[in-house]
C-alpha positions, -999 to +999 in steps of 0.1 A: -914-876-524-891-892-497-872-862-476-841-870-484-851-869-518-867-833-515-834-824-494-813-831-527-831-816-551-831-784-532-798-788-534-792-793-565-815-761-576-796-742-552-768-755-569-776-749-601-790-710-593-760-701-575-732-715-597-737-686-627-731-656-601-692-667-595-688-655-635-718-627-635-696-601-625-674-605-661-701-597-681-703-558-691-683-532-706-645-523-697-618-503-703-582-517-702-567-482-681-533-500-671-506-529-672-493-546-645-462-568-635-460-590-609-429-608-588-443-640-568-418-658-544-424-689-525-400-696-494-396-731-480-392-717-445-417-687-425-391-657-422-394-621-417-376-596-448-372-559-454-404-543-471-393-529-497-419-499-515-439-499-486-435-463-466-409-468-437-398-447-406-374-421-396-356-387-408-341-395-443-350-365-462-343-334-486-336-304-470-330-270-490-357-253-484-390-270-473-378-302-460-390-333-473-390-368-460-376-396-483-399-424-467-403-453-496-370-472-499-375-492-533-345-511-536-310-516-516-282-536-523-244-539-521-235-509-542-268-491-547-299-479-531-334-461-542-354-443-522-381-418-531-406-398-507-439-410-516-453-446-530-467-423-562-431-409-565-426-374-562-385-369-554-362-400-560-327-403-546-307-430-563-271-438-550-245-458-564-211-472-549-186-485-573-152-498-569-141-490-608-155-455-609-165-424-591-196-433-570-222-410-578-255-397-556-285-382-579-314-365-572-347-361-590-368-333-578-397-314-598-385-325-631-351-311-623-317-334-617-296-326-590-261-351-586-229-353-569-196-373-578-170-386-548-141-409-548-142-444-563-154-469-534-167-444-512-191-445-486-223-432-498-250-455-476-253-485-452-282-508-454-281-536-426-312-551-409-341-534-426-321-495-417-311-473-446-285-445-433-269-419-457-244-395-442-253-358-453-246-356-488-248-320-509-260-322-543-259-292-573-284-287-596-274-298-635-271-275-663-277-238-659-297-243-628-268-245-597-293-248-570-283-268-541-298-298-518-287-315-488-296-355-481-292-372-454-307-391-424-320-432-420-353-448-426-363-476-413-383-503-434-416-526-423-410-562-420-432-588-438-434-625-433-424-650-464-446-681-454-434-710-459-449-732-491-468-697-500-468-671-530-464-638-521-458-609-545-427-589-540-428-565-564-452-548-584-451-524-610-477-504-627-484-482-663-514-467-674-527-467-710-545-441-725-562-441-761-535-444-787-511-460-764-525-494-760-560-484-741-588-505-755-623-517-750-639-550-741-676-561-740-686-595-726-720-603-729-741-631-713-745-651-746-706-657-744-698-632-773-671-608-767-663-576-786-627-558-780-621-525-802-588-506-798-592-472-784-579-442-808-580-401-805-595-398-841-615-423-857-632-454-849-609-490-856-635-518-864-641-542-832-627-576-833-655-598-826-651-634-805-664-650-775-650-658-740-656-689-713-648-687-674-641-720-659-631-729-625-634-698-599-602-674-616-598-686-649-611-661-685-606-672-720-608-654-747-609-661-782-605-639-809-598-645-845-597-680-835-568-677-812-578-686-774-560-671-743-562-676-709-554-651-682-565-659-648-585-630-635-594-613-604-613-580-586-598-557-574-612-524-556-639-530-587-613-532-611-608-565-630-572-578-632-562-602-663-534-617-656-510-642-679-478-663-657-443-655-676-407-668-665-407-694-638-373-702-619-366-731-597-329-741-599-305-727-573-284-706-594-307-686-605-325-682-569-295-670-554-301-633-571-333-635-560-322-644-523-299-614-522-326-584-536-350-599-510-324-603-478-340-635-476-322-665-458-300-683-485-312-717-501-349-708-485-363-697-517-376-724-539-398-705-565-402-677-582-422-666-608-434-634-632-473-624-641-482-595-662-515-588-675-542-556-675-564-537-654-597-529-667-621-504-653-656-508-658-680-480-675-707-474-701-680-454-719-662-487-722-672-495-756-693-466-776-725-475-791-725-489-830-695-514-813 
């Protein structure tokens, strides 16, 4: 055999042994634990904006008590702000300005609401330049419970870079399932055959029975009762993500809100677009025996 002959079909065994491991990784047993919702922005210019839910710096915190720091700013705009002290959760301060009614500051702290009312189009918070500031603010406890907090401080926010001609998510948002509240399992085997049973308390539902085909390097489909639907899928931390693309804006007017949340530069935003799909944990336990 000539060598450049033997060269190619090396190659093309190579080739042809490598090319299956890309969609090896699907095949097994999962459990959907979770859904998850996804904001994706494209900017036609690079430029820095506030990161919002990401853990920022300074003193904005609870006292009353042990004090404790309110470090995740999730949102601020003209006439509101959120800000909580952990990316989990834990306590949430929400503030709201208002030119038609009283503006109102409320705190949520171990299952308990704490609030306080002031004069219509006050003062409750600045946000400028990636700083949140609230002035000290004392809030009651709701109900029979009169127990008192005080607020107050700023808390700086990370930067993060909008690339120009790039997707980048800007929000996310999470929920887990759990066995009667959407939670089910899926088995792909190597044959192409897929199984997916919904996960109850009591009882066993019959499995739906189908098959599934990965084509390119992120795209799943899976057909069941004759119905195919394609997610494009991912790994993450071990955990496969199926995601399906929802609304899609491009025109101006409807950027412009977009713009604003994101204290991005105005007319820079060109695209943006919604994904929500499942996480899916892999296990044994995915799908019990007799499935």
């Amino acid at each position: 055999m000539r060598p450049f002959l033997l060269i190619a079909a090396v190659l093309l065994v190579a080739a042809c042994d490598t090319a299956p491991a890309e969609t090896d990784a699907l095949v097994g047993e999962w459990t959907a634990v979770g859904t998850r919702s996804a904001t994706l922005v494209e900017s036609r210019i690079d430029q820095q904006v506030p990161h919002f839910g990401a853990e920022g710096t300074g003193d904005l915190a609870v006292a009353g008590g042990a004090r404790l720091p309110l470090a995740v700013v999730v949102g601020a705009g003209p006439s509101d702000a959120t800000v909580r002290a952990g990316t989990s959760g834990g306590a949430t301060l929400q503030l709201r300005e208002s030119a038609h009614f009283p503006s109102e500051a409320r705190l949520t702290l171990d299952d308990s609401l704490y609030s306080a009312r002031f004069a219509v189009d006050a003062d409750l918070f600045t946000f400028a330049d990636g700083r949140l500031t609230v002035p000290e603010i004392t809030v009651v406890g709701e109900g029979g419970a009169r127990r008192q907090f005080r607020v107050g401080g700023a808390r700086t926010l990370p930067m993060r870079t909008l690339r120009a001609d790039t997707e980048v998510v800007s929000e996310t948002s999470t929920s887990p399932l759990a066995p009667d509240l959407g939670a089910y399992a899926l088995w792909l085997k190597e044959d192409g055959t897929a199984r997916r049973r919904e996960l109850r308390s009591q009882g066993n539902p019959m499995p739906t029975f189908g098959h599934w085909e990965a084509s390119g390097t992120d795209e799943l489909t899976l057909t069941f009762d004759g119905e195919p639907i394609q997610y494009r899928y991912r790994f993450e931390d071990g955990a496969l993500v199926l995601e399906q693309p929802g609304a899609v804006f491009t025109e101006s007017e409807d950027l412009q809100g977009y713009e604003a949340q994101l204290f991005a530069e105005p007319g820079s935003i060109v695209r943006v677009s919604h994904v929500a799909g499942d996480v899916l944990q892999r296990g044994e336990a995915a799908v019990p025996d007799g499935i």
